[in-house]
C-alpha positions in Angstrom: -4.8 69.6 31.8 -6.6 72.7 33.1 -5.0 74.4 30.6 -6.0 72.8 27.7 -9.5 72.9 29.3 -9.8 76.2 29.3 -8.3 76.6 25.3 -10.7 74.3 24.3 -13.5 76.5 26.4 -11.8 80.2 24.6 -12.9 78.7 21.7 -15.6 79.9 20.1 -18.8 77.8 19.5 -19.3 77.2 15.7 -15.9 78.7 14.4 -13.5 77.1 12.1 -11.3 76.0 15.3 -14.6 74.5 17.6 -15.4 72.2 14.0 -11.9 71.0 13.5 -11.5 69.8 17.2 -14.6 67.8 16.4 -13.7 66.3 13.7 -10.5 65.2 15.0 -12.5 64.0 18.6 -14.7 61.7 15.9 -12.2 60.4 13.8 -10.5 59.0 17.0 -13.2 57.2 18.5 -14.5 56.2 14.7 -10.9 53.9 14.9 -11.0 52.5 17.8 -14.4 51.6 17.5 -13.3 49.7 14.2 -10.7 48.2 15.7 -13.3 47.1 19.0 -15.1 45.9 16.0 -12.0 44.0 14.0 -11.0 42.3 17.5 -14.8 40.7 18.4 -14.6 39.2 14.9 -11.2 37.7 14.9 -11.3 36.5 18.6 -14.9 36.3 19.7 -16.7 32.5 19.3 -18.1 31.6 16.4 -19.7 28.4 14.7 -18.9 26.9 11.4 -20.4 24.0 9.5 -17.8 21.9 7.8 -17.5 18.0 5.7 -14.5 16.0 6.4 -13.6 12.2 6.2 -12.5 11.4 9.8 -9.7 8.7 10.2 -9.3 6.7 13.3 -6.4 5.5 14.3 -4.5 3.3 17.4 -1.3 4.6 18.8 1.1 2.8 17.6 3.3 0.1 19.5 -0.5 -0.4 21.4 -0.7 -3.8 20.4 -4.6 -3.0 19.9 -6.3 -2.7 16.1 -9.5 -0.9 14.8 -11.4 -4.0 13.2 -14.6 -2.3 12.7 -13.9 0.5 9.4 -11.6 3.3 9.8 -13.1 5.8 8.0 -15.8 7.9 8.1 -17.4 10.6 6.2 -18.9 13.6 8.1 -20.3 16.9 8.4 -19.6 18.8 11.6 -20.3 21.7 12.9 -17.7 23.8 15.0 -17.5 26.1 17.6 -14.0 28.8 17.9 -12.7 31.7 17.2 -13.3 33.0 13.5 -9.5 33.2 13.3 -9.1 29.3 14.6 -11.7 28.0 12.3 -10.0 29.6 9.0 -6.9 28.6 10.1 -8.2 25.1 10.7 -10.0 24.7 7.5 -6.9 25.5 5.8 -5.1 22.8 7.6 -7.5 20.3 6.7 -7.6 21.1 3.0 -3.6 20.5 3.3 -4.3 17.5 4.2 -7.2 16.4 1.9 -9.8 17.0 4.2 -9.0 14.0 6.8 -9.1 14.6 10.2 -6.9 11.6 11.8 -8.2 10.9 15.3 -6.4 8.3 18.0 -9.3 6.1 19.5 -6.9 4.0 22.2 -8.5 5.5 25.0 -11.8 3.8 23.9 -10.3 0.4 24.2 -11.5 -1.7 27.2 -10.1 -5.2 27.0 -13.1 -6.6 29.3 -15.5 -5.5 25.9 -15.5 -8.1 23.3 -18.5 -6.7 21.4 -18.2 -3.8 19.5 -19.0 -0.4 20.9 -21.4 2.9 20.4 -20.4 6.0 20.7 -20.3 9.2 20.1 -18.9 11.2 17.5 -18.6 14.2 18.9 -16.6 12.7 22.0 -14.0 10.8 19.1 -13.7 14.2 17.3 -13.1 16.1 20.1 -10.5 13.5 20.7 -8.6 14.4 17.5 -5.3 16.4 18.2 -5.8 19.4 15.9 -9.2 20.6 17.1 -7.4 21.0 20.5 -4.7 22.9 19.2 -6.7 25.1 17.7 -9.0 25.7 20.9 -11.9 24.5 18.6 -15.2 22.5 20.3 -17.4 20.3 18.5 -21.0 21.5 18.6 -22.7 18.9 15.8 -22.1 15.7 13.9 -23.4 13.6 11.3 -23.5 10.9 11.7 -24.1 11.0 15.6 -22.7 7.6 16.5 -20.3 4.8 15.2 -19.1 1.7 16.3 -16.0 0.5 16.8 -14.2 -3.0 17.4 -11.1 -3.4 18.7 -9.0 -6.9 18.1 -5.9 -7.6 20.6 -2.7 -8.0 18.7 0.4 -10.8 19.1 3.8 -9.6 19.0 6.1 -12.1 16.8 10.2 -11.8 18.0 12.3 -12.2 14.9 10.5 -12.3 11.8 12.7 -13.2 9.0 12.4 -10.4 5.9 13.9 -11.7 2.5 15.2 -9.5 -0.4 13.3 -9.5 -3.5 15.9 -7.7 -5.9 16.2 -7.1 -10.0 18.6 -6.0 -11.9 21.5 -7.9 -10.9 23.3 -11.1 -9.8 24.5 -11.3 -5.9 27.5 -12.7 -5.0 26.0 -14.2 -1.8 22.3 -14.7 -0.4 22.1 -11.8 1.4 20.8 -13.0 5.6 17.0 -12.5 6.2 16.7 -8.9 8.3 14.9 -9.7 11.5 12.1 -7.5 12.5 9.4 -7.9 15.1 5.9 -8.0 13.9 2.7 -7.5 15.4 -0.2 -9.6 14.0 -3.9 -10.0 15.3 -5.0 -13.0 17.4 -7.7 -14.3 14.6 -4.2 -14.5 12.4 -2.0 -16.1 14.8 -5.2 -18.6 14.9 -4.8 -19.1 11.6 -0.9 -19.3 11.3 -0.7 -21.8 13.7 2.8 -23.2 14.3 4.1 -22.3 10.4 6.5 -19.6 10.7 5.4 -16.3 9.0 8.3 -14.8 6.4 7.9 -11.6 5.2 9.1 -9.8 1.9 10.9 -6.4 0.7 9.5 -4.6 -2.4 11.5 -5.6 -5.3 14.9 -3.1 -5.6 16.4 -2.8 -8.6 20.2 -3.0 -7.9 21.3 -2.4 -11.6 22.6 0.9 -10.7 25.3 -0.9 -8.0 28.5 -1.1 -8.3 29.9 -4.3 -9.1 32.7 -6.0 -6.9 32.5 -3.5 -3.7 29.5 -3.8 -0.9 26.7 -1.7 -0.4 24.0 -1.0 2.0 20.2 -0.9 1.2 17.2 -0.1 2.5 14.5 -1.4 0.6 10.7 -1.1 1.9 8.9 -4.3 4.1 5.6 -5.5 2.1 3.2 -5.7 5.2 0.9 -7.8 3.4 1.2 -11.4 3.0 -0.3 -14.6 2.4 -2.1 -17.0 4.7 -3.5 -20.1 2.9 -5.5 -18.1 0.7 -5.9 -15.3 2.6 -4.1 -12.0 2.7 -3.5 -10.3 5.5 -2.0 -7.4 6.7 0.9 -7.2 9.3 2.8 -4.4 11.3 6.3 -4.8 11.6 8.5 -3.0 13.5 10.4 -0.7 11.4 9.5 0.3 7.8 12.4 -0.9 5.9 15.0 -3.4 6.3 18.5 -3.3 5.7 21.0 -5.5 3.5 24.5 -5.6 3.3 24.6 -6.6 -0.7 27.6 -7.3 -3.5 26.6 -7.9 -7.2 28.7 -10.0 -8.8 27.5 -8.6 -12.1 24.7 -6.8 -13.0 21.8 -8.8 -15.3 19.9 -7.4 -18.5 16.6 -8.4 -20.4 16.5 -9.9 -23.5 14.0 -12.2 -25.7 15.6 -15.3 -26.3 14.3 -17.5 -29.2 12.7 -21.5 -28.2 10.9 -24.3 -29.9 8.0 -25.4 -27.3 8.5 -29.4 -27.1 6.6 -32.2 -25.2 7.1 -33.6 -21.8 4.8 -37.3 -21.5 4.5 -38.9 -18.6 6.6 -42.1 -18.0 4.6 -44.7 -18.9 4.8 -43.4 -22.2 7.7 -44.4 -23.0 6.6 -47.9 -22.3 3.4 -47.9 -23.7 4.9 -47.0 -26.8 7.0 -49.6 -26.8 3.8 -51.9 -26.7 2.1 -50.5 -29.3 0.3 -48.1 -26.8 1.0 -44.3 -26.5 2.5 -42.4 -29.3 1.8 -44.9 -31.6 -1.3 -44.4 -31.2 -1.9 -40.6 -30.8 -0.7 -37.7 -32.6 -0.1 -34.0 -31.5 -2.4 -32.0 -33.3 -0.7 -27.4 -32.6 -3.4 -25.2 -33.1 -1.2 -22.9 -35.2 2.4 -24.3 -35.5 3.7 -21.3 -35.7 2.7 -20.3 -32.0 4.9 -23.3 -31.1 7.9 -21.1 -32.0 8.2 -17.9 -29.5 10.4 -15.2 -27.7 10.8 -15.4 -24.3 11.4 -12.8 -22.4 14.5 -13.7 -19.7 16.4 -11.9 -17.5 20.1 -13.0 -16.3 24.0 -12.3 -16.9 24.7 -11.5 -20.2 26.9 -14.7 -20.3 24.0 -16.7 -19.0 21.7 -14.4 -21.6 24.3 -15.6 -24.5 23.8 -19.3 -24.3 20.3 -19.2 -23.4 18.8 -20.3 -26.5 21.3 -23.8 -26.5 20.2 -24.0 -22.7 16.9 -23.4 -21.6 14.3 -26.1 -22.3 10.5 -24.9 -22.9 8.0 -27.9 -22.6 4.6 -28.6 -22.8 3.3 -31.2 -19.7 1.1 -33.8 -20.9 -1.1 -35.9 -18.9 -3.1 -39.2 -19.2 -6.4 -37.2 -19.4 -5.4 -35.6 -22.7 -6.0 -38.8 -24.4 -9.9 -38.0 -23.9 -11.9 -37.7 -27.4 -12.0 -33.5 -27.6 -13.2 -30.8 -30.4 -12.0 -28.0 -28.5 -8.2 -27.0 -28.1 -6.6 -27.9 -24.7 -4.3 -24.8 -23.2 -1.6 -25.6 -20.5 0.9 -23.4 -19.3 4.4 -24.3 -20.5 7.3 -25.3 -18.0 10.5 -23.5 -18.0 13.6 -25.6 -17.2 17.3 -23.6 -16.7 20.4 -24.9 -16.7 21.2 -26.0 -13.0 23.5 -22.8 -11.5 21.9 -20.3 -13.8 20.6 -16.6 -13.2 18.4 -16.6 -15.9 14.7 -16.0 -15.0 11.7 -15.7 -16.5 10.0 -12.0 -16.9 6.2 -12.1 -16.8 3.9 -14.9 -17.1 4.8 -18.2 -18.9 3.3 -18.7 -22.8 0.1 -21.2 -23.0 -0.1 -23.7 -25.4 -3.0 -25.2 -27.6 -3.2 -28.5 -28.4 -5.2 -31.7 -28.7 -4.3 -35.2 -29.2 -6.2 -37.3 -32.1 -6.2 -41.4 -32.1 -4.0 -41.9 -35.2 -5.7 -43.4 -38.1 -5.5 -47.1 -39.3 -3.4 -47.6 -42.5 -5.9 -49.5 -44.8 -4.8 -52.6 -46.0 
């Protein structure tokens, strides 16, 4: 050390030698005080102002539910490291800007109002802005309220299989799933049993004569009266042990639209009353001869046209004096043991019935 001391003192002031050493003395503290400089930016606190729709959420299997709305949108400020809030902005814009945020711990069952509070506190709540180490400073808006509503666990919910596509050789058992429903709809359920639904699976792509296991989706909402409401049930999907018998097709079958009269009718007639004394009046006869749209076995398919029956209802009202066209739905009737179905909604009719005219003597 003493050594190179004393070189470094031989040398002589303002020669070639004494400017190169202090060069090469500034270039090392020029680096490290760019990387001093580097380090403070990446790691050092800094604030950021950023929007975001926040999304709250109860843990699942809680048996609690947000009744008041879920989401919110915000601007927020935040407080990290400038490496941690790049790095967090990026995660959010993976996930389309939401910030999803578990609210449980707000839940007191002795509240049955609805309660303030802050929005900092719920987004500090939110799993990500821990993991990154980042603190809320602001938020707009500054409060919101939430409600919370109980929920009532149901044991055995039956879950039937809505399928296309084919024809089963046996009804397939209901799946069984629990379900958890809120008190205001176990209210209004009363003692009818709830029954839930898959989405529709299209089995046309299963092999005939051997069994197969699906997995089609649960519809969590259903209907209540008039009401639909939405349900959590245990598991997503449910699971079927199914075997077509054949598969089924589509195909537009051609009918004649005929009339169904009430019973009386017949009598009536028989008096001199009913159809001797009205006459159907088509608003385009042609319409009274359509393609419907079925879906069955192709042997079903085959004899449709002999065997379905497509009627028009009539009722004692559509004897009333009218200038305007009546339009009723028509009924569908298939032969008992059939697979046929209907696909889409059923034709309407127009029509009017007209007092028949006196013969003039």
């Amino acid at each position: 050390m003493k050594r190179n001391q004393q070189q470094r003192q031989d040398i002589k002031r303002f020669s070639r030698a004494w400017w190169l050493g202090g060069l090469d003395t500034l270039l090392w503290v020029s680096v490290i005080t760019m990387l001093i400089w580097l380090y403070a930016d990446i790691e050092f606190t800094a604030s950021k102002e950023i929007s975001l729709t926040l999304q709250l959420t109860t843990e699942p299997g809680s048996q609690i539910t947000l009744t008041s709305p879920t989401e919110h949108r915000m601007q927020v400020t935040l407080r990290g490291t400038q490496n941690a809030l790049e790095q967090f902005e990026r995660d959010l814009g993976v996930k389309g800007r939401v910030l999803v945020c578990d609210v449980t711990a707000k839940y007191d069952p002795a509240l049955a109002e609805p309660v303030t509070v802050s929005a900092e506190d719920l987004l500090n709540l939110a799993t990500p802005l821990a993991t990154h180490g980042i603190d809320v400073a602001s938020a707009q808006p500054e409060t919101m309220q939430l409600a919370f509503q109980a929920l009532h666990k149901l044991i055995g919910v039956p879950v039937d299989l809505v399928s296309t596509g084919a024809e089963l050789q046996d009804t397939p058992t209901p799946f069984k799933v629990d379900v958890l429903i809120p008190e205001d709809v176990k209210a209004l359920l009363g003692d009818k049993p709830l029954r839930l639904r898959t989405r529709s699976m299209n089995l046309s792509d299963i092999e005939p004569g051997r069994k197969h296991t699906i997995r089609p989706e649960i519809l969590t909402t259903v209907t209540i009266g008039d009401k639909p409401i939405t349900v959590t049930p245990s598991v997503p999907a449910a699971v079927f042990i199914v075997q077509v018998r054949s598969r089924t097709a589509t195909r537009d079958i051609p009918v004649t639209v005929q009339i169904l009269t009430p019973t009386p009718w017949a009598m009536q007639t028989a008096l001199g009353g009913g159809w001797s004394e009205y006459v159907l009046e088509r608003s385009s006869d042609a319409d009274w001869k359509l393609k419907l749209k079925l879906r069955g076995t192709p042997t079903d398919l085959d004899s449709a046209e002999n065997t379905v029956r497509v009627m028009v209802p009539l009722i004692d009202d559509d004897t009333k004096p009218t200038e305007s066209w009546l339009e009723r739905e028509v009924l569908v009737v298939f032969p008992p043991g059939s697979s046929l179905e209907l696909v889409g909604p059923a034709p309407k009719m127009k029509f009017r019935l007209q007092k028949r005219k006196k013969p003039v003597n």
